[in-house]
N, C-alpha and C positions, 0 to 999 in steps of 0.2 A: 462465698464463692468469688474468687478473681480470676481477672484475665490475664495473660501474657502483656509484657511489657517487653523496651530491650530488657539487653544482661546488666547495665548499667542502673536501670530506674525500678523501682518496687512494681509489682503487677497492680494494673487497674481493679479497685473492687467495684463487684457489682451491686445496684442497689433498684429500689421500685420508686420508679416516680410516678404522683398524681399529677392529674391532669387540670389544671386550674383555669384555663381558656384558649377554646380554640376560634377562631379568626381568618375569615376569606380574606385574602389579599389580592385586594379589586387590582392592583396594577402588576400582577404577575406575568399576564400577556404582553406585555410591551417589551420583552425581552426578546420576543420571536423577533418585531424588526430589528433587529440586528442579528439574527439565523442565530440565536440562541432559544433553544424553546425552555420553558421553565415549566416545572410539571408539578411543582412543590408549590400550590396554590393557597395553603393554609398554616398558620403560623402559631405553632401550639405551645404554651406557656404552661409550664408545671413544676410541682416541688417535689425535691427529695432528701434525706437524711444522710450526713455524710458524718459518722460519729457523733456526738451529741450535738451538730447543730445541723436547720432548717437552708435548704437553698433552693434559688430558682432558677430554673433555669429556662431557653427556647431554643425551639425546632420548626423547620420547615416539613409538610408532607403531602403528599398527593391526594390524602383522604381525610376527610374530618375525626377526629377522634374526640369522645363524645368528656366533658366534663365531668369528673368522678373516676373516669379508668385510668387504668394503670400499665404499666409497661417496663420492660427492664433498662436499666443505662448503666454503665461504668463510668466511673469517675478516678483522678489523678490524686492520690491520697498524697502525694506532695503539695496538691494544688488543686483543691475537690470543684473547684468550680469549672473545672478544664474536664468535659462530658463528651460522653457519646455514646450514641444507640446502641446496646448489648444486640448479640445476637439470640439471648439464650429465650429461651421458651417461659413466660412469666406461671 
């Protein structure tokens, strides 16, 4: 399955990443002083298959997601390490 891209670049394929470590990020708060609140408290670290090879990549999220699961992302088959959260349903 892939996503739209422009007209000019291939569509992003989608793929499953695992989840290899999730991580509070004790200094999330400290964005509020400066009236930025930050809500993305935990910094999730995972792999996923981009043709026959392994990548890792990270995200920030509001909620801990537990080691072992999975979730969908797209990735730039020009450029597999350049990621982002699919929206599709895993």
């Amino acid at each position: 399955m892939t996503t739209k891209g422009s007209s000019h670049d291939p569509p992003w394929v989608e793929a499953i990443a695992t989840v290899s470590t999730c991580k509070y990020r004790f200094g999330s708060l400290s964005a509020m002083a400066f009236g930025v609140p930050d809500r993305d408290h935990f910094l999730i670290t995972f792999t996923y298959r981009a043709g026959s090879d392994t990548h890792t990549g990270t995200l920030t999220s509001p909620v801990a997601i537990p080691q072992g699961d999975t979730f969908p992302i797209a990735y730039n088959p020009l450029g597999p390490k350049q990621i982002r959260r699919s929206t599709s349903s895993s």
